[in-house]
RODREN-841166 format. One record per residue: y, x, z of N, C-alpha, C in turn; residue in one letter. Coordinates in steps of 0.05 Angstrom, whole numbers, plus 5000, padded with zeros to 4 digits. Last residue first. Layout:
BEGIN
ROTI  n_c2  n_c1  n_c3  ca_c2  ca_c1  ca_c3  c_c2  c_c1  c_c3  marro
ROTI     Y     X     Z      Y      X      Z     Y     X     Z      A
...
end
This chain:
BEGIN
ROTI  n_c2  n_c1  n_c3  ca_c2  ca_c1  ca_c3  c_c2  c_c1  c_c3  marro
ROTI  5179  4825  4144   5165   4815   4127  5142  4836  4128      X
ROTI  5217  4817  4193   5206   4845   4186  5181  4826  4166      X
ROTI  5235  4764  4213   5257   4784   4210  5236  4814  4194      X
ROTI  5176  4749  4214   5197   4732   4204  5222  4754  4197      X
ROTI  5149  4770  4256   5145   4772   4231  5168  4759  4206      X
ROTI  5184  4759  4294   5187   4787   4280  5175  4788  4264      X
ROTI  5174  4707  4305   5203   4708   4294  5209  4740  4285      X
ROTI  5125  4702  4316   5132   4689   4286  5158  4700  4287      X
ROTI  5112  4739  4363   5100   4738   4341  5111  4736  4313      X
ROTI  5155  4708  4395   5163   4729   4389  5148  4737  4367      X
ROTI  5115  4659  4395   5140   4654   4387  5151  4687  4374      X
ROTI  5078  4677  4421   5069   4665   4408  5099  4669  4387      X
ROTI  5099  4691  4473   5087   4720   4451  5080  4704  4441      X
ROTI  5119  4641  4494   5136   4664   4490  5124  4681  4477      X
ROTI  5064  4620  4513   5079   4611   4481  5102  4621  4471      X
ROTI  5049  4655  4550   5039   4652   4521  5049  4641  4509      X
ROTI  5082  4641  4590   5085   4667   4578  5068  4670  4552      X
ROTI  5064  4591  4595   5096   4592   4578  5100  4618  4569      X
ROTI  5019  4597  4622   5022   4584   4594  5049  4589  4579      X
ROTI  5031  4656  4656   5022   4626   4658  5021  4615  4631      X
ROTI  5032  4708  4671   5056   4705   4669  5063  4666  4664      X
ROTI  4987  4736  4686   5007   4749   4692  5027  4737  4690      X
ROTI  4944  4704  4652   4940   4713   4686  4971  4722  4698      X
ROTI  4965  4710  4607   4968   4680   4623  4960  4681  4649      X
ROTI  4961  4754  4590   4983   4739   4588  4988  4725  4612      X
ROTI  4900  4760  4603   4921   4775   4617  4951  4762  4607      X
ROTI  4882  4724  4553   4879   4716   4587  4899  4728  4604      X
ROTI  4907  4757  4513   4917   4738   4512  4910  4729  4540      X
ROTI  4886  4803  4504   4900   4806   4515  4913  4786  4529      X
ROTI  4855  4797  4451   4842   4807   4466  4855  4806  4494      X
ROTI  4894  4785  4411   4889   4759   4424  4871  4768  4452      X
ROTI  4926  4835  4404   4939   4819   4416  4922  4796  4424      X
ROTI  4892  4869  4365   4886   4870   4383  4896  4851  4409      X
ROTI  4916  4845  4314   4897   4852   4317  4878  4856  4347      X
ROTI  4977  4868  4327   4960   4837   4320  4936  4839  4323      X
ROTI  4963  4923  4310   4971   4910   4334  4968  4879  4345      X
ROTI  4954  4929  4265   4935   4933   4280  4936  4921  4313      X
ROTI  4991  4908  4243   4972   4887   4231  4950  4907  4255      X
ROTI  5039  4948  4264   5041   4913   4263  5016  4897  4264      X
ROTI  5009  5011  4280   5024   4993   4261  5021  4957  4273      X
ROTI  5015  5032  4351   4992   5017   4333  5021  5011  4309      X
ROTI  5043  5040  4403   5037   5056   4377  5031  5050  4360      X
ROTI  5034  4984  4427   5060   4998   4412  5063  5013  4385      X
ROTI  4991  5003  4458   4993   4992   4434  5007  4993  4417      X
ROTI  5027  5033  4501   4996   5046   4485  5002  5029  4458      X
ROTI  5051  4988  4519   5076   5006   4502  5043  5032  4486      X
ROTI  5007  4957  4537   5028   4946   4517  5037  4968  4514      X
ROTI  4991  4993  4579   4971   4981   4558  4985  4967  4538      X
ROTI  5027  4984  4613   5028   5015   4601  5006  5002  4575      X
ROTI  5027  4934  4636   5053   4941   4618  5044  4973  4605      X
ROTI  4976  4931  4651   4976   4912   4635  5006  4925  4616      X
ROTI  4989  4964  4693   4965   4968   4674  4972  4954  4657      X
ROTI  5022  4936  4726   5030   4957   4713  5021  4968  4689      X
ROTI  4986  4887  4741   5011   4883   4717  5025  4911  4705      X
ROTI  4912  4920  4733   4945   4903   4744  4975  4900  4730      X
ROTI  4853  4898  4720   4881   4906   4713  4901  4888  4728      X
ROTI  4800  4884  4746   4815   4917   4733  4837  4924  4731      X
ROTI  4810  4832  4742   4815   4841   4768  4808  4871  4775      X
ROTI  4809  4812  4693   4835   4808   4712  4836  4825  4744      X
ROTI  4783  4868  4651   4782   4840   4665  4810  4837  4689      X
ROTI  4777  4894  4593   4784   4893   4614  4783  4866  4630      X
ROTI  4740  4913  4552   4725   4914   4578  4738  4915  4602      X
ROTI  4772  4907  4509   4745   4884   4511  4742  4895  4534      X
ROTI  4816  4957  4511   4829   4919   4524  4793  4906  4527      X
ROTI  4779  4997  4498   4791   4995   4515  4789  4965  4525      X
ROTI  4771  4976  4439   4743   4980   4465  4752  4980  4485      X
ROTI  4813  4975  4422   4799   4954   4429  4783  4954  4444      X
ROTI  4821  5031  4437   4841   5017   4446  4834  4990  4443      X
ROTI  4795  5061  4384   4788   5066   4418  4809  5044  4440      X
ROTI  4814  5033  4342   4798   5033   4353  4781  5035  4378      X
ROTI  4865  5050  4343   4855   5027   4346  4834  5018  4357      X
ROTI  4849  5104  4338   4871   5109   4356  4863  5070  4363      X
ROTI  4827  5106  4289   4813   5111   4314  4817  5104  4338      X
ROTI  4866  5090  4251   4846   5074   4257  4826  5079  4283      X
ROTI  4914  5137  4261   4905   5111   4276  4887  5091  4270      X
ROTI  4902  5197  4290   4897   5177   4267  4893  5146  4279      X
ROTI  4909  5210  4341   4931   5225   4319  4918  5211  4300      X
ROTI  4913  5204  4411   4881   5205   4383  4910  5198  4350      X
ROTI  4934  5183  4448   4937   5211   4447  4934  5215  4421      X
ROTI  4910  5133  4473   4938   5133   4454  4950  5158  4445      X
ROTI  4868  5149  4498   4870   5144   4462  4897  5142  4454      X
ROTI  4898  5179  4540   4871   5188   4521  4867  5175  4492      X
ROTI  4919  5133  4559   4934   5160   4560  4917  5175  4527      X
ROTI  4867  5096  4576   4888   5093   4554  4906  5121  4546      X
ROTI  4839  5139  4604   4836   5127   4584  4856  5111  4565      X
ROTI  4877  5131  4644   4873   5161   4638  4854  5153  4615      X
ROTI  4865  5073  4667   4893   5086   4656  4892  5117  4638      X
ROTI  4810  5075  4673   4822   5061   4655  4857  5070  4639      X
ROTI  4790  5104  4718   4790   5113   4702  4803  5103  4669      X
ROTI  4781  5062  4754   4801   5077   4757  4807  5093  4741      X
ROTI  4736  5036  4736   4756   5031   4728  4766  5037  4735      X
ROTI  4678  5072  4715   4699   5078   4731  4717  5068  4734      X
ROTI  4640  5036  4694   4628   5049   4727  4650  5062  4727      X
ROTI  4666  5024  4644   4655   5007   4659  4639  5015  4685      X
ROTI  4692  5083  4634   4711   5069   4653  4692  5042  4656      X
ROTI  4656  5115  4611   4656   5112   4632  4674  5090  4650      X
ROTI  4670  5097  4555   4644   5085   4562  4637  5092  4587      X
ROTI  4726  5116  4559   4725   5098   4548  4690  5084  4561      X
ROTI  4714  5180  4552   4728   5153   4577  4719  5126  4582      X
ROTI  4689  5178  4505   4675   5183   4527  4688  5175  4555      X
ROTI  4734  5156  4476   4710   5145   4474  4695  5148  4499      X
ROTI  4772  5203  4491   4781   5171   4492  4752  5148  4489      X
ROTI  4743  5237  4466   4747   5247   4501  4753  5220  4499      X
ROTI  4743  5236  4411   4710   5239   4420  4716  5233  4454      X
ROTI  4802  5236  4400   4775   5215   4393  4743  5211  4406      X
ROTI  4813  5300  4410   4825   5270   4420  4801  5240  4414      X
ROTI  4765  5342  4425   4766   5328   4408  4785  5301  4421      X
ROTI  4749  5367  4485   4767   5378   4463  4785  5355  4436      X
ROTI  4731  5345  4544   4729   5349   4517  4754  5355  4492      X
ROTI  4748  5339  4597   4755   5363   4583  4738  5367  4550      X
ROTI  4733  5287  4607   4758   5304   4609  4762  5329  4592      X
ROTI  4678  5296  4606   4698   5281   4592  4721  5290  4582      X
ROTI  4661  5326  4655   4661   5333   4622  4671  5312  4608      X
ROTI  4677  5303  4692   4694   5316   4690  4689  5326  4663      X
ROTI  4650  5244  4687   4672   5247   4684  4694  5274  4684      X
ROTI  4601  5267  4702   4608   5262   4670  4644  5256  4665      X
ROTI  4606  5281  4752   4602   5308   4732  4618  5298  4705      X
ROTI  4614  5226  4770   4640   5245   4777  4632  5266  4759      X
ROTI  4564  5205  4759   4589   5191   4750  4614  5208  4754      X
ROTI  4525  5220  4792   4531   5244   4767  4557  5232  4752      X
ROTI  4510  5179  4824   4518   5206   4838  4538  5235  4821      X
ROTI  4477  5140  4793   4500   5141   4803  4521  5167  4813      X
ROTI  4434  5139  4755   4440   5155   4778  4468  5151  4790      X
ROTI  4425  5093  4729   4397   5102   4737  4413  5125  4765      X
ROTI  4477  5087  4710   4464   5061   4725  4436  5070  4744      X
ROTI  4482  5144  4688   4499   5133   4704  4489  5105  4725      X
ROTI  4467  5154  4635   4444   5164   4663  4458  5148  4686      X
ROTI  4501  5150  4601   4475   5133   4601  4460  5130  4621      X
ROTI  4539  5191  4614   4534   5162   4621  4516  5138  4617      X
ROTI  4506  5237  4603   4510   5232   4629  4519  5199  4637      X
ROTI  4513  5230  4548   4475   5227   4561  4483  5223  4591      X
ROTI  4563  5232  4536   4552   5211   4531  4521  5209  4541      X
ROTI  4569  5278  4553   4589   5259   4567  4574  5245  4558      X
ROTI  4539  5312  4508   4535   5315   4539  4553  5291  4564      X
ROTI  4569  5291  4463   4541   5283   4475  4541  5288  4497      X
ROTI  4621  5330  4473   4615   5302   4473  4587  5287  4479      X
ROTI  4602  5381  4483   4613   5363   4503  4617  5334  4507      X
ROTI  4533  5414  4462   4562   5393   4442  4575  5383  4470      X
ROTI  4490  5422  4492   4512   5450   4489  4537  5431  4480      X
ROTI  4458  5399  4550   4474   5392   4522  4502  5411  4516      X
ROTI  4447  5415  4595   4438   5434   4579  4454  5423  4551      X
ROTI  4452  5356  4619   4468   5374   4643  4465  5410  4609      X
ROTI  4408  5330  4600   4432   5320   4595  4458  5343  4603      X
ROTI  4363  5357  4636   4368   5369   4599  4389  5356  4596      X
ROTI  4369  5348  4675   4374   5374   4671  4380  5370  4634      X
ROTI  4371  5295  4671   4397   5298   4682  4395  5333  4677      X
ROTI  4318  5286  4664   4329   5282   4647  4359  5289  4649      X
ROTI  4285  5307  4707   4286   5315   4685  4308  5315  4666      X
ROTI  4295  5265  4753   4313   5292   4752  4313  5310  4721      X
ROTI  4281  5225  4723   4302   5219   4720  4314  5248  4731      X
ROTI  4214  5215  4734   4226   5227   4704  4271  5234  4704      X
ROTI  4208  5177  4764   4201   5210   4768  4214  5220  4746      X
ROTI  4217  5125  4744   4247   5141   4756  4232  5169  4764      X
ROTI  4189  5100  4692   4191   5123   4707  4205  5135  4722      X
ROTI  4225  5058  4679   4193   5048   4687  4182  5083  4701      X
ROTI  4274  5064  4676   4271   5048   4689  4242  5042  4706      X
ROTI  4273  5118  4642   4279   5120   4665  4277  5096  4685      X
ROTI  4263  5112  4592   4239   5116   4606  4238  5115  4635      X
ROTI  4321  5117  4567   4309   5101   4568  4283  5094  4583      X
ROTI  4327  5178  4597   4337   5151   4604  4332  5130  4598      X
ROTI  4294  5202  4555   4291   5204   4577  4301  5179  4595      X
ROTI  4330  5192  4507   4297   5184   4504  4290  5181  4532      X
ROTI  4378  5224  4517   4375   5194   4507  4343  5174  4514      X
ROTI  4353  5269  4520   4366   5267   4539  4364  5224  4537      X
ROTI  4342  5275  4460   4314   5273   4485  4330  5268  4510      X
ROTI  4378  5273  4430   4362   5244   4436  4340  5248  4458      X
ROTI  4400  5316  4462   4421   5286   4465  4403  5269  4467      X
ROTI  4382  5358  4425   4377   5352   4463  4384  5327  4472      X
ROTI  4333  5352  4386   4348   5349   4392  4358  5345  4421      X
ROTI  4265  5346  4393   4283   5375   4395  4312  5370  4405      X
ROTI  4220  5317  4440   4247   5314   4420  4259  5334  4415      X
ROTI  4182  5320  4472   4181   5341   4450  4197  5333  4419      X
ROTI  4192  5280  4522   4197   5316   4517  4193  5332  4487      X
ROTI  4178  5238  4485   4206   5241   4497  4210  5272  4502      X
ROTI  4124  5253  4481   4137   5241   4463  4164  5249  4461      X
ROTI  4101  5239  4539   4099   5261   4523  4122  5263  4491      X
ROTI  4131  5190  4548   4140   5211   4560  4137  5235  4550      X
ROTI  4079  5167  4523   4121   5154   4508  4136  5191  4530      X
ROTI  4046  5169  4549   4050   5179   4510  4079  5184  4502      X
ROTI  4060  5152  4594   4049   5178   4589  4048  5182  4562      X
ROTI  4056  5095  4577   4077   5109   4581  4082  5147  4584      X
ROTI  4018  5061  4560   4029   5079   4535  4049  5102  4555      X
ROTI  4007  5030  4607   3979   5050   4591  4000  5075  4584      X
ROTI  4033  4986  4604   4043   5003   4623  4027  5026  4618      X
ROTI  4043  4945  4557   4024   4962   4553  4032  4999  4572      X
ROTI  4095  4913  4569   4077   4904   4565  4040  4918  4567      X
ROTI  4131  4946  4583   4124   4925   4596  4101  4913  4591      X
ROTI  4125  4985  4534   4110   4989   4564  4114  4977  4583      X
ROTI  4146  4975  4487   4114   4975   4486  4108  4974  4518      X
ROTI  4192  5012  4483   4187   4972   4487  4165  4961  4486      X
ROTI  4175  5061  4491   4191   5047   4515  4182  5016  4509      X
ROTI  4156  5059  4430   4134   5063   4457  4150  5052  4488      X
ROTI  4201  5062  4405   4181   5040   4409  4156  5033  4427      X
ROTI  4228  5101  4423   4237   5079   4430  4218  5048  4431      X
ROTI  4200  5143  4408   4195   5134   4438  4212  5112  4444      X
ROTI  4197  5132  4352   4176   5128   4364  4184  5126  4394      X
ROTI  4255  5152  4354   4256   5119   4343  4220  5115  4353      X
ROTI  4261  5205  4354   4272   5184   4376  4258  5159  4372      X
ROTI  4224  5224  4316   4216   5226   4335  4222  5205  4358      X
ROTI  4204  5186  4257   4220   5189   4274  4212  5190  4306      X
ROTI  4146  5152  4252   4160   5187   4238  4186  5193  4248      X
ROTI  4099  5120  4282   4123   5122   4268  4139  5140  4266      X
ROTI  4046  5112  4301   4052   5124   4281  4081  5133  4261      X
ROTI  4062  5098  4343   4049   5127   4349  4055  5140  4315      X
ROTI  4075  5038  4335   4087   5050   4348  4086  5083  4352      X
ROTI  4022  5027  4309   4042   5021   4300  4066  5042  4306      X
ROTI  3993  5025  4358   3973   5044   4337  4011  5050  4314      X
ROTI  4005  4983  4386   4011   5011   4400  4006  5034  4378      X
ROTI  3997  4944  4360   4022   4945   4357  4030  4979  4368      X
ROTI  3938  4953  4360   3957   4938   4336  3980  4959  4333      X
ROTI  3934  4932  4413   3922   4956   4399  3932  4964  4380      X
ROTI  3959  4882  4414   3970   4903   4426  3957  4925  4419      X
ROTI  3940  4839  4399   3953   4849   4381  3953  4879  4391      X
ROTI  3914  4812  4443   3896   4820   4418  3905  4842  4402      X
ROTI  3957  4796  4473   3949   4825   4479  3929  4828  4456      X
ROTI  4011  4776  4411   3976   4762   4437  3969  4795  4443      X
ROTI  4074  4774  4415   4047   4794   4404  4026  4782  4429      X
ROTI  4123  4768  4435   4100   4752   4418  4079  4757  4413      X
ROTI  4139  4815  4446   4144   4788   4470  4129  4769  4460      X
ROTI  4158  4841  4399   4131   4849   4418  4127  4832  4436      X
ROTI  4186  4843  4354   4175   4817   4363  4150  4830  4387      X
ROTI  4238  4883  4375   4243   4851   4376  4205  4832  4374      X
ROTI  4207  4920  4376   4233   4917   4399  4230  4883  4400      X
ROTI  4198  4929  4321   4168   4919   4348  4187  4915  4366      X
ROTI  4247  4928  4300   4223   4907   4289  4207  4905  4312      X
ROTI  4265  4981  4311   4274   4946   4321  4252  4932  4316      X
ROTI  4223  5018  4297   4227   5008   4326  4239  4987  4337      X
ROTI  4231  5001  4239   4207   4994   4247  4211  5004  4284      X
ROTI  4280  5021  4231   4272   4992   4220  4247  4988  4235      X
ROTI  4271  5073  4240   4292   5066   4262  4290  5024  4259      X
ROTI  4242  5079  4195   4229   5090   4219  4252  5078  4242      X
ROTI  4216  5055  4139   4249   5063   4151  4242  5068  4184      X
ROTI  4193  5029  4115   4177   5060   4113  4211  5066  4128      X
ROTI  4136  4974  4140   4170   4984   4139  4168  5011  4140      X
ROTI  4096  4962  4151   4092   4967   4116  4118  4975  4116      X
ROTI  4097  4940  4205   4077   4963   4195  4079  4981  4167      X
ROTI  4126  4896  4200   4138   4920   4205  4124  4951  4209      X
ROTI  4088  4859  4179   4116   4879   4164  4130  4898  4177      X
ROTI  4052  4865  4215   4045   4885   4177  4074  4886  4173      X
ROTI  4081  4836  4248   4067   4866   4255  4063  4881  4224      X
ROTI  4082  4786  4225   4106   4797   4234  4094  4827  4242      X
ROTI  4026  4766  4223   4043   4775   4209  4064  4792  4206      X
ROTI  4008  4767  4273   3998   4785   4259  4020  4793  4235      X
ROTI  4041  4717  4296   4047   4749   4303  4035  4769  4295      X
ROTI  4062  4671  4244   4037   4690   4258  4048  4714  4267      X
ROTI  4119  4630  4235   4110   4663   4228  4076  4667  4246      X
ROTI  4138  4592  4259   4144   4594   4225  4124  4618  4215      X
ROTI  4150  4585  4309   4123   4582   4307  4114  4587  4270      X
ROTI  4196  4605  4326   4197   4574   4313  4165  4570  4305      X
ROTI  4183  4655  4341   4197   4637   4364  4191  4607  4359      X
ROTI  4178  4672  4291   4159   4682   4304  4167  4654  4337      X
ROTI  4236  4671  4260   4207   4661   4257  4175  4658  4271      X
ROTI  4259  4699  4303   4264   4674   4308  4242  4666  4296      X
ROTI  4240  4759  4292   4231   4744   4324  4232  4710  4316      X
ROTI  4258  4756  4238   4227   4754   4242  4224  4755  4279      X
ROTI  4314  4759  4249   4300   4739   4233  4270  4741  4241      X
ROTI  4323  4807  4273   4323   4785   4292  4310  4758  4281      X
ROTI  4301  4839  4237   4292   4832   4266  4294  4810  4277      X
ROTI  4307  4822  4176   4314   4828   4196  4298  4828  4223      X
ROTI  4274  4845  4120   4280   4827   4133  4288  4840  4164      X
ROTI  4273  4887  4081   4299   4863   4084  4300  4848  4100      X
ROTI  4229  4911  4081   4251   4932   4086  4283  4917  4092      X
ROTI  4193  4884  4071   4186   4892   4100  4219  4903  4108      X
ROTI  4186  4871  4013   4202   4848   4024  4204  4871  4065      X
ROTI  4176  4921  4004   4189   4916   3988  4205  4890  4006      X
ROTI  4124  4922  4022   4140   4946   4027  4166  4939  4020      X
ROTI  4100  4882  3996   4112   4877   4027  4120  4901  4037      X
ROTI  4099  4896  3945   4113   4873   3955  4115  4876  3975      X
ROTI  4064  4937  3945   4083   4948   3939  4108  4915  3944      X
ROTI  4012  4907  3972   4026   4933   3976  4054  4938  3971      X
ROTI  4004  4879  3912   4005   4873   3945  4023  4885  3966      X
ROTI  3994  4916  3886   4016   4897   3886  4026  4894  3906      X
ROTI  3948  4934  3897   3967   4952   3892  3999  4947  3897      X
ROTI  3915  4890  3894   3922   4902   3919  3941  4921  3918      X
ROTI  3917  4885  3829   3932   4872   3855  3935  4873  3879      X
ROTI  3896  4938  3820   3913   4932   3817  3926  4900  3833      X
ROTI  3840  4923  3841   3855   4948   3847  3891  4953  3840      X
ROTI  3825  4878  3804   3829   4870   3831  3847  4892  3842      X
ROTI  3829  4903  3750   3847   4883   3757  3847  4868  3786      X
ROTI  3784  4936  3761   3807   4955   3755  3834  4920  3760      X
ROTI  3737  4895  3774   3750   4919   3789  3778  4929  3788      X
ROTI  3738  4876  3715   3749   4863   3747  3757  4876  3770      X
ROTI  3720  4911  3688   3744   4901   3689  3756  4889  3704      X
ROTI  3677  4936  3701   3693   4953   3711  3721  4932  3712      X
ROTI  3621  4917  3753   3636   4891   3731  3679  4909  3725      X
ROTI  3592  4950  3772   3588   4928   3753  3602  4923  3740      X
ROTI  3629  4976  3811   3615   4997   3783  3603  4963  3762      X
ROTI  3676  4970  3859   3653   4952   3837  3653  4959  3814      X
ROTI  3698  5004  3886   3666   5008   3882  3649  4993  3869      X
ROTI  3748  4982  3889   3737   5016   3878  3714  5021  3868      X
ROTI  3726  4935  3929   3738   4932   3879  3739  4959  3879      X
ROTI  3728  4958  3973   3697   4950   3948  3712  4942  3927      X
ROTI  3783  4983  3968   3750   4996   3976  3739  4990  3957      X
ROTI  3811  4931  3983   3814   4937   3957  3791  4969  3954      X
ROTI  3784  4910  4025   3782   4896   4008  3788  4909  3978      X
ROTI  3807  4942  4062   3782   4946   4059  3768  4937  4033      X
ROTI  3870  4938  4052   3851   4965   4048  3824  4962  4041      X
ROTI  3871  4888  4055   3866   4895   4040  3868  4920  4036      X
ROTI  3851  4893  4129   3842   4873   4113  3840  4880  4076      X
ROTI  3898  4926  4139   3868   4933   4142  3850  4910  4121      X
ROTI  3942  4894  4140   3932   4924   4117  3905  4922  4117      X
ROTI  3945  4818  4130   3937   4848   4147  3929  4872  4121      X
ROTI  3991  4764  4132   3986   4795   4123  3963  4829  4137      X
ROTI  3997  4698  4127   3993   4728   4138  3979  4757  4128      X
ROTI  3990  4652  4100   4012   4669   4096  4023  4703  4113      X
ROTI  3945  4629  4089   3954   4631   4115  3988  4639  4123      X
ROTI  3936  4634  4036   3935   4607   4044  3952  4608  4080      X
ROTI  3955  4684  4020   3963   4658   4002  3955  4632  4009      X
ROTI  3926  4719  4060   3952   4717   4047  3966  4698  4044      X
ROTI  3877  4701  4075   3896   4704   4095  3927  4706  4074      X
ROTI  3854  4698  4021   3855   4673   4034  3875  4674  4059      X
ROTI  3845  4760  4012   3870   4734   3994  3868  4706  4004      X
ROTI  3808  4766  4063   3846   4777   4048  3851  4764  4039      X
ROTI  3765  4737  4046   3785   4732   4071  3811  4749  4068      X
ROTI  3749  4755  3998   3759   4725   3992  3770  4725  4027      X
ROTI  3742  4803  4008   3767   4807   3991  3777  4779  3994      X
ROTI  3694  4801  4040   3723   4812   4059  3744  4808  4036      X
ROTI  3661  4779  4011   3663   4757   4025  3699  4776  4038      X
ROTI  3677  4796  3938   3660   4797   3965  3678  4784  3988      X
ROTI  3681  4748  3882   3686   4772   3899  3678  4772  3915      X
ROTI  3628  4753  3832   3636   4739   3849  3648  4756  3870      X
ROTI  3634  4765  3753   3627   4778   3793  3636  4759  3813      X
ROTI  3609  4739  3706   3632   4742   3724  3622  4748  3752      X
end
């Protein structure tokens, strides 16, 4: 019987005793069982369980969550080596930029070679510079990668997208990105890269709002309102107008929750508050409900406790008369 070599007995000892995972480790490990010409049967049955190996944590890498493997990693449940192979062995490329998003705040700088090697290698163009962005608090090195990276997005939106993310740790980068956001041929995207850019520039909050406007699509213009009106709330009423426009109504709902979640008492005034009721209006019964508790503070800003137990009441007595 062969005795295995000292790098295979530290792989399967990191595994099954440690519960950590490194590739490198059984790459190397599964190497010399390639090369153990002695003893072929052991070989061919070590080659095969690294095979395994492999194909398990491809297998478990693809289920576990982010946020699950930060908390493991938080509760001390997990090694930050570990948590790195899985999201090393994750073949989902938008899975593997959350994954380092979330545990890189853990990662010992040991790791960080690791994690940057991780990050370069990942097959999605956007989803690499996303991981390289969350790489560069920590590893301010990468950022010239992540920039290179970011320009040679084809798509214009995600490189417009890509850009703004980069924009906090690079603000040289930010006229760049307002040209190529400003080059988005689709109207919708183009409203949507300009409001991303919005906190970084302020100045362009009036452009995007005029490409808004004039987007074509009822659904796509009520949205793009919609994610300006948190830097425009004057823009709130002409947003509602806008979705209550949108001719299918799960959309039409939809843009109209987003709406009411980003209003506050001191956005809206009682007029606002009455045009934002007859908008809803539109809505069937169960969508309308639906959005009524979102509304409920403005009740009681506007009208006190009694005005809530008056739409409490009206509630039961039309469901009541209208089954």
């Amino acid at each position: 019987y062969l005795t295995e070599p000292k790098e295979i007995v530290h792989a399967r000892g990191t595994i099954y005793e440690q519960g950590t995972f490194s590739a490198k480790d059984i790459s190397r490990a599964w190497a010399i069982a390639e090369g153990n010409s002695e003893n072929r049967t052991e070989s061919i049955g070590l080659q095969y369980r690294y095979a395994l190996i492999f194909t398990s944590f491809n297998s478990l890498a693809s289920n576990i969550l982010p946020e699950f493997m930060a908390a493991l990693l938080e509760k001390e449940i997990w090694q930050p080596a570990q948590a790195l192979a899985y999201v090393r062995q994750n073949k989902d490329s938008k899975h593997q930029a959350e994954g380092l998003e979330a545990i890189i705040q853990y990662l010992p700088p040991s790791l960080s070679p690791e994690a940057l090697e991780v990050a370069i290698a990942i097959g999605g163009e956007q989803e690499r510079v996303r991981a390289l962005v969350s790489l560069a608090p920590h590893l301010p090195e990468v950022l010239p990668e992540a920039l290179e990276a970011a320009r040679a997005i084809r798509n214009e939106y995600q490189r417009a997208d890509a850009l703004a993310r980069l924009a906090p740790h690079l603000p040289e980068v930010l006229p760049e990105a307002l040209e190529v956001a400003r080059a988005i041929g689709d109207e919708s995207n183009r409203a949507r890269a300009l409001e991303g850019l919005a906190p970084h520039l302020p100045e362009v909050l009036p452009e995007a709002l005029e490409v808004a406007r004039a987007i074509g699509d009822e659904s796509n213009r009520a949205r793009a309102l919609e994610g300006l009106a948190s830097h425009l709330p004057e823009v709130l009423p002409e947003a509602l107008d806008a979705a209550r426009a949108i001719g299918d109504e799960y959309y039409r709902a939809y843009a109209l929750r987003g709406l009411i979640e980003m209003f506050t008492p001191s956005s809206v005034d009682y007029p606002l508050w009455q045009k934002t009721l007859h908008t809803l209006a539109s809505l069937t019964r169960p969508k309308f409900l639906e959005a009524l508790p979102h509304l409920a503070p403005f009740i009681i800003h506007f009208g006190g406790v009694e005005a809530l137990r008056e739409t409490v009441k009206a509630v039961k007595d039309v469901s009541r008369w209208w089954k």
